[in-house]
KETORDREN-806836 format. One line per field, with one value per residue (C-alpha): residue in three letters; x, y, z. Coordinates in nm, 4 decimals. Example, Ala and Ser with C-alpha at 12.3 -4.5 7.8 and 13.67 -1.06 7.14 Angstrom:
2
type [ala | ser]
u [1.2300 | 1.3670]
v [-0.4500 | -0.1060]
w [0.7800 | 0.7140]
***
This chain:
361
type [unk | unk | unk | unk | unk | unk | unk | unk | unk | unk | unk | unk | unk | unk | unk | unk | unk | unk | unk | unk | unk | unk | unk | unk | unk | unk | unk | unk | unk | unk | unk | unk | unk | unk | unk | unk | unk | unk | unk | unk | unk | unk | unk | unk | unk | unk | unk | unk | unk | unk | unk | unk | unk | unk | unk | unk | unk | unk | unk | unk | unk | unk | unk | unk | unk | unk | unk | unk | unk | unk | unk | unk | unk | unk | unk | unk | unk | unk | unk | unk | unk | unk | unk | unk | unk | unk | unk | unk | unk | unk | unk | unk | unk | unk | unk | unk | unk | unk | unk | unk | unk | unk | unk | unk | unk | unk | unk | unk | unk | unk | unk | unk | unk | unk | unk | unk | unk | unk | unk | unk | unk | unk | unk | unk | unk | unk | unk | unk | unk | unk | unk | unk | unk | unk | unk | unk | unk | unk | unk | unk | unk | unk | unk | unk | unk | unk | unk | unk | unk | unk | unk | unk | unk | unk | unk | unk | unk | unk | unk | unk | unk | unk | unk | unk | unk | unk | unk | unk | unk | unk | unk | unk | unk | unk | unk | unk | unk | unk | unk | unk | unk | unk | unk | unk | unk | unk | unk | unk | unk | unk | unk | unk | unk | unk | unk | unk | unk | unk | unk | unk | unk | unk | unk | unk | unk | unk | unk | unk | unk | unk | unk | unk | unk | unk | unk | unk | unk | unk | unk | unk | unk | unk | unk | unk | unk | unk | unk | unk | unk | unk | unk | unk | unk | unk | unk | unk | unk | unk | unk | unk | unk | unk | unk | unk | unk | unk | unk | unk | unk | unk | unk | unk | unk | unk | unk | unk | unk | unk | unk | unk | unk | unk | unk | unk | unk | unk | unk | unk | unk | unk | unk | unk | unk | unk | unk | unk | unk | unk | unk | unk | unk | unk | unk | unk | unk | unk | unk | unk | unk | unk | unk | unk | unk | unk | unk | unk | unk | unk | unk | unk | unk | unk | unk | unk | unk | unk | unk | unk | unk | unk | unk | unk | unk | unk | unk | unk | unk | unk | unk | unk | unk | unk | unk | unk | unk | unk | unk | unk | unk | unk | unk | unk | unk | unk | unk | unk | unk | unk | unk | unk | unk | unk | unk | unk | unk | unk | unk | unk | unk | unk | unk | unk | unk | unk | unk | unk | unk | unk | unk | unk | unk]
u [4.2585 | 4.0239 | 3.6301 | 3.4126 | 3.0306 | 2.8123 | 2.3897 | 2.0685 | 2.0373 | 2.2433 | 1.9665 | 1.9650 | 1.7795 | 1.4304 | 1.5139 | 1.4972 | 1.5357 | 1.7071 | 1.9637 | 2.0864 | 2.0703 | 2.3267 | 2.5333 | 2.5366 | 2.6042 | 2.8875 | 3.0513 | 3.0193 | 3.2050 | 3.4544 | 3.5184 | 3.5669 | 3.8465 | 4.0540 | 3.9174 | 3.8501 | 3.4956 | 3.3292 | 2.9431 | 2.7761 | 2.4606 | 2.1692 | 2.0906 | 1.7571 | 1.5855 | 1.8050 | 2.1213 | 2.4169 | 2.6172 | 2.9067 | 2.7918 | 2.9880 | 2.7573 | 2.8972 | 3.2755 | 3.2300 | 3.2498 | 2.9208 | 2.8742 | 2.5845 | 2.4470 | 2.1028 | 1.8635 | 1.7415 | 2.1252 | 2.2529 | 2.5363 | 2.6815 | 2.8370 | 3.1050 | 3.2980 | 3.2209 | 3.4078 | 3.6829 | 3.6901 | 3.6541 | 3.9576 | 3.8985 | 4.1234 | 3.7698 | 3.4468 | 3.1631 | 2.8037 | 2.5624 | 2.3788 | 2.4124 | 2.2665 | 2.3897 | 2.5894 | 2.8340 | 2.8817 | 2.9917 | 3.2258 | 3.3917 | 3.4006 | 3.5156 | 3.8020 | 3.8551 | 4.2311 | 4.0548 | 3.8687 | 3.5050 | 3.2921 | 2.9453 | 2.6833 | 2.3323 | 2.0654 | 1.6990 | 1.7073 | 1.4433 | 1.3571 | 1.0233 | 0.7883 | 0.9266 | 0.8723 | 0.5480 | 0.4889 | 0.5787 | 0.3506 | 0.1072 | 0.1439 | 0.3330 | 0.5410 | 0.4429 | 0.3819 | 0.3917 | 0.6118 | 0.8721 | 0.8856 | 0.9687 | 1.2698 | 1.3739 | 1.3894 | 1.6017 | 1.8516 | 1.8570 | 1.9098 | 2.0128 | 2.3999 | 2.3714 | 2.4398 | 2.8043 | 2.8687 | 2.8133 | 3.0267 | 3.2807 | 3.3437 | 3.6086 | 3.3877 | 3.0047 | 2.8390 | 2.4482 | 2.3577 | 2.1415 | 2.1710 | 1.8435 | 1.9564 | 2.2545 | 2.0438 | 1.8475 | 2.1953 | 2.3215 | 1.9766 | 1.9196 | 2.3199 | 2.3815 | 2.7041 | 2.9028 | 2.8152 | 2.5860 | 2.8304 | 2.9491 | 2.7858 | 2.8804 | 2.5692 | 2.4928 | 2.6190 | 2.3837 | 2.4031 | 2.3461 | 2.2394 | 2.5371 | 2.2038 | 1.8676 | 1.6235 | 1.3285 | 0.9859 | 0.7106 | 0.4938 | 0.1826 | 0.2032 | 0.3516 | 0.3722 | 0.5652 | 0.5774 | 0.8978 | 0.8956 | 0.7828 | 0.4456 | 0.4507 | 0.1596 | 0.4354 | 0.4487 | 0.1043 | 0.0044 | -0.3326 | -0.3083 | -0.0735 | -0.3488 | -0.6617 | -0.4663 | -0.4394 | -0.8636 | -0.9150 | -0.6963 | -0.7857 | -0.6109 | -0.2622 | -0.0633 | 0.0197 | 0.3005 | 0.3425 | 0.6977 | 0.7053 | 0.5946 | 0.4650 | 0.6348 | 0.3054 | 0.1799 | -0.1792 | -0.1842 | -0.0144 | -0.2394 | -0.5763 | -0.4055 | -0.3789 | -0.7631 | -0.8973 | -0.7330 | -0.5636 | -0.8417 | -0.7823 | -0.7192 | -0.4378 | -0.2567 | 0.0653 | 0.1143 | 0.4722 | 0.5697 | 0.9626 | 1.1941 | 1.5900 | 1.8001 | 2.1243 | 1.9982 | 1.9021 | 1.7938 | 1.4056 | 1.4172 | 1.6368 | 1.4168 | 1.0684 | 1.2499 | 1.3441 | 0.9970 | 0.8494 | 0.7330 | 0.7172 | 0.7527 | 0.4814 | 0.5553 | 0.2628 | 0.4948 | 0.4177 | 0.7663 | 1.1084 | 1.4393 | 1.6153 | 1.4577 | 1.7392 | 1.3845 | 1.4257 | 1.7801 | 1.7383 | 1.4253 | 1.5990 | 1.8824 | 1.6739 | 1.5195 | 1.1642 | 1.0035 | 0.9010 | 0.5124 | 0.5690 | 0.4361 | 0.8131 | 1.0192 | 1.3919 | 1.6784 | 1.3856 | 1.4433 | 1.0800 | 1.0021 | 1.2942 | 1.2206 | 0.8832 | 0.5904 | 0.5162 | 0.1659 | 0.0156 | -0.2879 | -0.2816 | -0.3924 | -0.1734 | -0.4339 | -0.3702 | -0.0557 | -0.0556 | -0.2531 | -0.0024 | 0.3186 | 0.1202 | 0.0294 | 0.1907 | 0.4486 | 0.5981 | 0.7286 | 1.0111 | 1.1669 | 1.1830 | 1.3037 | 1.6078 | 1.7140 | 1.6377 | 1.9158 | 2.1308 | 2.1250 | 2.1902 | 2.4845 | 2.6429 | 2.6060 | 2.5527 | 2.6918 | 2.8233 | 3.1737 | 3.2387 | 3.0890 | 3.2749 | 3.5892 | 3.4523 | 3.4268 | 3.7794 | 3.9162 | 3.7531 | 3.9218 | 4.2330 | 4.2039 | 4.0493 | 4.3672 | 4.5714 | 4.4160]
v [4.5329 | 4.4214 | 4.5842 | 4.5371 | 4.5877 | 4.6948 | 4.6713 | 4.6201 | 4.2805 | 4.0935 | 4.0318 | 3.6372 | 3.3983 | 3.5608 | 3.9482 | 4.1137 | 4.5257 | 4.7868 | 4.8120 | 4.4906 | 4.4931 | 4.7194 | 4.5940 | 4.2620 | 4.3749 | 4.5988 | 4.3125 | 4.0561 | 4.2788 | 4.4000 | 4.0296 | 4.0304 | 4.2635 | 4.0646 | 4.2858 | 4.0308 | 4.0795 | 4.0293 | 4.1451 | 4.1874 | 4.2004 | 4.0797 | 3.7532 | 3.5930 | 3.2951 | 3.0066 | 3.1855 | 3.0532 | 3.2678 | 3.2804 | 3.1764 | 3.2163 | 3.4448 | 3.5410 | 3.5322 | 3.6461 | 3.6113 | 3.6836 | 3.7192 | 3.7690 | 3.8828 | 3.8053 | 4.0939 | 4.1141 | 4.1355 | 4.4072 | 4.4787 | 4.1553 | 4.3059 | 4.4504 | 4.1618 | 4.0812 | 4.3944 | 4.3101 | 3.9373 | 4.0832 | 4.2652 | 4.4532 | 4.7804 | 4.9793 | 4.9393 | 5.0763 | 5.0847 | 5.0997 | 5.3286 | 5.4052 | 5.2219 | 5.1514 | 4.8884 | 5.1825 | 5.3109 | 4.9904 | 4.9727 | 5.2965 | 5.1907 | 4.8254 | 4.9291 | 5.3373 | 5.3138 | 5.2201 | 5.4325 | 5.4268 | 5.5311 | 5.5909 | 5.5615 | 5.6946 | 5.5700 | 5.6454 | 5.8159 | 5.8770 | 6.1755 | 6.2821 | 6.3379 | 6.0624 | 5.7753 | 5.8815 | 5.7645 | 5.4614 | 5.3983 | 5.5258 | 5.2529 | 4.9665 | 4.7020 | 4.4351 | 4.6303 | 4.9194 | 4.7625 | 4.6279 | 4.9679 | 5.1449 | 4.8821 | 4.9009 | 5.3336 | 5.2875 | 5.0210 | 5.2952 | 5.5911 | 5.4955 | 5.6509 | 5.7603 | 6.1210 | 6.0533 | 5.8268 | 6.0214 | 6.2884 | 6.0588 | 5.9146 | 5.8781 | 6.0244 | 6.0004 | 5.9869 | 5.9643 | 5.7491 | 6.0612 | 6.4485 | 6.4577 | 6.2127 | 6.3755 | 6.7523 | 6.5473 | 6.4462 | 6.7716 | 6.9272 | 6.6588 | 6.6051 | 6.9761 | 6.9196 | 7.1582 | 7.0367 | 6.8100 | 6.4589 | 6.3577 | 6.1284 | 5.7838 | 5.5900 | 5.2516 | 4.9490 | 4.8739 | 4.6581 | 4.8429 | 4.5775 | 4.6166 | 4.6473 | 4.7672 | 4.5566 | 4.4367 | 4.5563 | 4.3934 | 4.4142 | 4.4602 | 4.7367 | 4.6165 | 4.8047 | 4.6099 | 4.6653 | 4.5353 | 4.5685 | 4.4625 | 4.4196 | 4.6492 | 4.9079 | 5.1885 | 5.0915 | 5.0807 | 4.8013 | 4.7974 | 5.1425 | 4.9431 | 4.6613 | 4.9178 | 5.0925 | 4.7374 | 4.6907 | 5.0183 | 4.9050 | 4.5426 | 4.6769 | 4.7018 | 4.3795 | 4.4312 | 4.2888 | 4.2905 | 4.1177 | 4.0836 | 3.9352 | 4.1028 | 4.0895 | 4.0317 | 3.7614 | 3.7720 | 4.1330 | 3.9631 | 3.7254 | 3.9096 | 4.1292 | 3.7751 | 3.7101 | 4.0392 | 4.1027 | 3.7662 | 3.6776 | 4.0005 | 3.8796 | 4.1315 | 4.1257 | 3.8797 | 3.7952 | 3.6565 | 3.6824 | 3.7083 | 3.6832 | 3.6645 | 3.8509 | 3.6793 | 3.3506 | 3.4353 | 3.6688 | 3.6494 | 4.0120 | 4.1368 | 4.0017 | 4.1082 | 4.4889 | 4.4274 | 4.3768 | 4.5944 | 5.0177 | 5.1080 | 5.0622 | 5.1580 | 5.3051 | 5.3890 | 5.4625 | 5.7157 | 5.7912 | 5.6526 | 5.7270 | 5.6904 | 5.3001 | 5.1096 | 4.9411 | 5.2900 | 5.2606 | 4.9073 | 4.9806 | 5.2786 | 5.1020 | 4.8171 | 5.1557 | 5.1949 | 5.4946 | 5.5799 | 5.6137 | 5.7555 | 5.9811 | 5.9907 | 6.2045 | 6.1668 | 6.3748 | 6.5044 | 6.1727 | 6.0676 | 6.4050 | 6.3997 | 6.0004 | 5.9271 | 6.1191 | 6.2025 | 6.1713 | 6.4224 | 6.3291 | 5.9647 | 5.9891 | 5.6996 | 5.6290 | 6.0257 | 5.9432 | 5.5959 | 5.7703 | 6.0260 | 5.7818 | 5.5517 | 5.8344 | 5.8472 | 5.6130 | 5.9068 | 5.6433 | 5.5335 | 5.7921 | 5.8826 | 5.5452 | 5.5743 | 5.9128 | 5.7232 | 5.4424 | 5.6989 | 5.8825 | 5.5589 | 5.4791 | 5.7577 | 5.7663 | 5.4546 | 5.1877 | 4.9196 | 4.8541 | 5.2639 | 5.2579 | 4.9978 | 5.1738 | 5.4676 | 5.2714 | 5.1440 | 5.4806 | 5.6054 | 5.3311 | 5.3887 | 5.7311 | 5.6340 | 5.4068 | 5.6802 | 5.9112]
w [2.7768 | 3.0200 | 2.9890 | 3.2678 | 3.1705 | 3.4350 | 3.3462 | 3.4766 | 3.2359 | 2.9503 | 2.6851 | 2.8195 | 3.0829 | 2.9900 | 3.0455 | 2.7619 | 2.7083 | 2.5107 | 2.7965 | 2.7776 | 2.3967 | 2.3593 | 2.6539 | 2.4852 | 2.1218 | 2.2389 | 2.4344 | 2.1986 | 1.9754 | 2.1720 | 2.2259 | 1.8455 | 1.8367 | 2.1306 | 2.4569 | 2.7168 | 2.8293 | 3.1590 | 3.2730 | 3.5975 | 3.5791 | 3.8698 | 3.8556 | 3.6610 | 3.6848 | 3.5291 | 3.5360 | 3.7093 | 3.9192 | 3.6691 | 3.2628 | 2.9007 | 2.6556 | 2.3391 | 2.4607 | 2.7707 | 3.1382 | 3.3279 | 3.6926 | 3.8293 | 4.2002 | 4.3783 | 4.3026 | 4.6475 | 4.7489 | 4.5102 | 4.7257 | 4.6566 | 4.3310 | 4.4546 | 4.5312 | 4.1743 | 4.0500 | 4.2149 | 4.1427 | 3.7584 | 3.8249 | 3.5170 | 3.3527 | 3.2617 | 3.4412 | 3.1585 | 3.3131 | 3.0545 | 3.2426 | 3.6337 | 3.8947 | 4.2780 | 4.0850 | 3.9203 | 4.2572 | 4.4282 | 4.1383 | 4.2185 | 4.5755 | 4.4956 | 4.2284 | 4.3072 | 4.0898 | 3.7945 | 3.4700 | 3.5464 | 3.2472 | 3.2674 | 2.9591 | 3.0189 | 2.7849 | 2.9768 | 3.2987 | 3.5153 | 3.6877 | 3.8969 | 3.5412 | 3.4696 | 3.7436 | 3.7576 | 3.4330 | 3.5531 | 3.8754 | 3.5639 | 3.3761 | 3.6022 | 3.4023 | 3.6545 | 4.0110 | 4.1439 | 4.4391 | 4.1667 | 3.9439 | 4.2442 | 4.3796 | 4.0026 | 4.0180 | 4.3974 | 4.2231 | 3.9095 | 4.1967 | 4.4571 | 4.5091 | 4.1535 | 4.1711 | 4.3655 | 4.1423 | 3.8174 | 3.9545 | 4.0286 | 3.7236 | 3.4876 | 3.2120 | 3.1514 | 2.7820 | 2.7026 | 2.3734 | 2.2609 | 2.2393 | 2.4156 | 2.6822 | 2.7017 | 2.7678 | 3.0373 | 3.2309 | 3.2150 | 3.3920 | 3.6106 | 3.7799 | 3.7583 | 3.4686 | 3.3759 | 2.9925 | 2.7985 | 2.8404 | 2.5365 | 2.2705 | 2.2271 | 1.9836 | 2.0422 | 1.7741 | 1.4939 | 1.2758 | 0.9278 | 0.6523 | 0.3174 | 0.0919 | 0.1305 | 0.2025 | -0.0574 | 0.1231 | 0.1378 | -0.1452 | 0.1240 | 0.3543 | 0.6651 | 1.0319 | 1.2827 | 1.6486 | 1.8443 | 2.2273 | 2.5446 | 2.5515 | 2.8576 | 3.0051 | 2.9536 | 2.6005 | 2.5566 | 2.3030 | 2.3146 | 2.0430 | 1.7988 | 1.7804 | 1.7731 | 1.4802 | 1.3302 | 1.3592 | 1.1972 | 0.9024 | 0.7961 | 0.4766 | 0.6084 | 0.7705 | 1.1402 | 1.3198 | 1.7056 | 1.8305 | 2.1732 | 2.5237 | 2.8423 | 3.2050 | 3.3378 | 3.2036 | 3.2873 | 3.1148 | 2.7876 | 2.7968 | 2.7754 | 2.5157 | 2.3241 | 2.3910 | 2.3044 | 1.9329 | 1.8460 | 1.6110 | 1.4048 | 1.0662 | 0.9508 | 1.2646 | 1.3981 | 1.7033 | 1.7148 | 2.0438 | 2.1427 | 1.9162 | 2.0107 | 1.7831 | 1.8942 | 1.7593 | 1.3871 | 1.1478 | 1.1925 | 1.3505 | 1.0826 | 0.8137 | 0.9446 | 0.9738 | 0.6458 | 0.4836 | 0.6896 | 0.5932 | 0.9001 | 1.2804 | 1.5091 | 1.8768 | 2.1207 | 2.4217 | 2.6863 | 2.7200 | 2.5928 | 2.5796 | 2.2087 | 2.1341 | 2.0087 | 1.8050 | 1.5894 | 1.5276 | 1.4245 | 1.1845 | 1.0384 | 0.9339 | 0.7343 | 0.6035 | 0.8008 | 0.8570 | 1.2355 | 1.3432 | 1.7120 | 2.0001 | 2.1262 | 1.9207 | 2.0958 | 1.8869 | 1.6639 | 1.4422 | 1.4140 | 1.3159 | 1.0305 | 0.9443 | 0.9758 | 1.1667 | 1.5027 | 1.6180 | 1.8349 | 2.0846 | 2.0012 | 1.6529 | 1.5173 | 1.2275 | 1.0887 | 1.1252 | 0.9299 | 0.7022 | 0.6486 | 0.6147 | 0.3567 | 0.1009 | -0.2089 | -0.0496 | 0.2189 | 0.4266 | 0.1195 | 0.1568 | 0.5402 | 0.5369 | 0.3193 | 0.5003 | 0.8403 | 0.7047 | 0.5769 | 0.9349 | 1.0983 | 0.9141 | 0.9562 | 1.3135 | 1.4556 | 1.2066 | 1.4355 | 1.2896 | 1.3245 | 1.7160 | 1.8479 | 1.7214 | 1.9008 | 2.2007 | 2.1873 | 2.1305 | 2.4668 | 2.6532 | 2.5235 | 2.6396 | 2.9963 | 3.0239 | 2.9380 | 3.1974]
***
């Protein structure tokens, strides 16, 4: 079996999202279990045109040339083309290899509401947010209805899909691999909030370290880097001489455990986003057994495992979370829920399952 992955990044050469998180995990595992593996993905700065990562085969197109992939789907050749959510790419795909199962996985799409977040709160520009909605749009809704079969990675995703490309039915779910730890993990005898993503306007930052000035008691942890580097670095300036608060910048969770281990002592993860999809940064803290301190509430999960804040009040909602220990358990029934759902080992079999049935027709 051949498995062609199809995303907007790879989780390598310095772009670094949820999307290509999970397109990475999934195809390193797959590569695991004997599928041969390629990627095409748009090409960043310091990536070769075709690389190795984690088993396998990546080709990669000019960004300002996004046509250019589909003479990389057919080069691929593949028996299953699997975007991890659409863009033009999935289209060209269909129109490059038309004989072939095309499976679609949506994770965050973007409607009106939503890409007006966006020009709200620009990652870099307002020019680029707007090229990055047309390559996530463009040919889209043809191409969704042309597919083999089309999942979401979350019942609310999956409600969003079925609204926005007029289905028939919600498409069905198929979780993202996580890696589930075999025990719990020892927490941190100091209460500890971490903060893992981009260090993005959308994601709004500046809250998680304001909520780390009002409590010098608790230790703050913010992983992550900012696309725009002059807004990362007067983040830096303004709160990097808060005592309680950590400042670690990226870490890569493909090349060692530090991730793993700062989930681990953490109590609780901390999101200030405007809007999200499901955060694969929940998943992940869930299953090392952290409770979630969110606006966001996708699947009703923060609500269920942790606390969702309501008008920005993230220190009511700390509060909250750190009384008589709350956050323990919301934690432990976070893990549980994880495992159950979204335990890596069970998903990829999932995934292989679904091929074997796209290759069966």
């Amino acid at each position: 079996m051949h498995v062609c992955l199809i995303c907007v990044e790879i989780f390598a050469w310095g772009k670094y999202g949820g999307f290509g998180r999970s397109a990475r995990m999934l195809g390193r595992e797959l590569v695991k279990r004997g599928v041969r593996v390629t990627a095409v993905v748009p090409r960043r700065k310091g990536q070769a045109p075709v690389e190795t990562l984690d088993g396998m085969t990546v080709l990669s197109f000019p960004p300002n040339r996004p046509w250019d992939a589909e003479a990389l789907f057919r080069q691929a050749d593949a028996d299953i083309y699997h975007s991890q959510h659409p863009s033009y790419s999935t289209a060209l795909a269909l129109d490059a290899m038309p004989d072939r199962a095309h499976l679609i996985t949506f994770r965050d799409p973007k409607f009106f509401r939503d890409m007006l977040i966006e020009l709200r709160y620009p990652s870099q520009s307002h020019l680029k947010s707007l090229l990055a909605w047309g390559y996530e749009s463009y040919r889209v809704r043809g191409a969704v209805h042309r597919a083999t079969r089309v999942f979401a990675c979350a019942l609310d995703v999956g409600t969003k899909v079925r609204d926005g490309f007029a289905l028939a039915a919600n498409p069905d779910f198929l979780p993202s691999p996580i890696a589930v730890p075999a025990a719990v993990p020892r927490k941190s005898t100091r209460p500890t909030v971490c903060f893992v993503a981009r260090w993005d306007r959308r994601k709004r930052p500046e809250l998680f370290f304001e909520l780390a000035r009002a409590r010098p008691d608790v230790r703050f942890v913010a992983v992550g880097r900012g696309q725009d580097t002059g807004y990362d670095a007067e983040l830096r300036r303004r709160y990097g001489n808060l005592p309680n608060l950590e400042m670690p910048g990226f870490i890569d969770q493909f090349s060692g455990t530090a991730l793993g281990d700062l989930l681990g002592q953490s109590w609780i993860l901390a999101n200030t986003a405007e809007r999200e999809g499901l955060p694969t940064s929940f998943l992940e803290a869930f299953a090392h057994g952290c409770a979630i301190l969110s606006r966001v509430n996708p699947d009703d999960l923060v609500r269920r495992f942790g606390e969702v804040v309501a008008a920005d009040a993230f220190a009511d909602g700390l509060e909250r979370l750190l009384a008589n220990d709350a956050w323990r358990a919301r934690g432990e029934g976070g893990r549980r829920y994880v495992h159950e759902h979204y335990e890596l080992g069970n998903v990829v079999d999932r995934h292989l399952a679904v091929y074997r049935e796209a290759l069966h027709g």
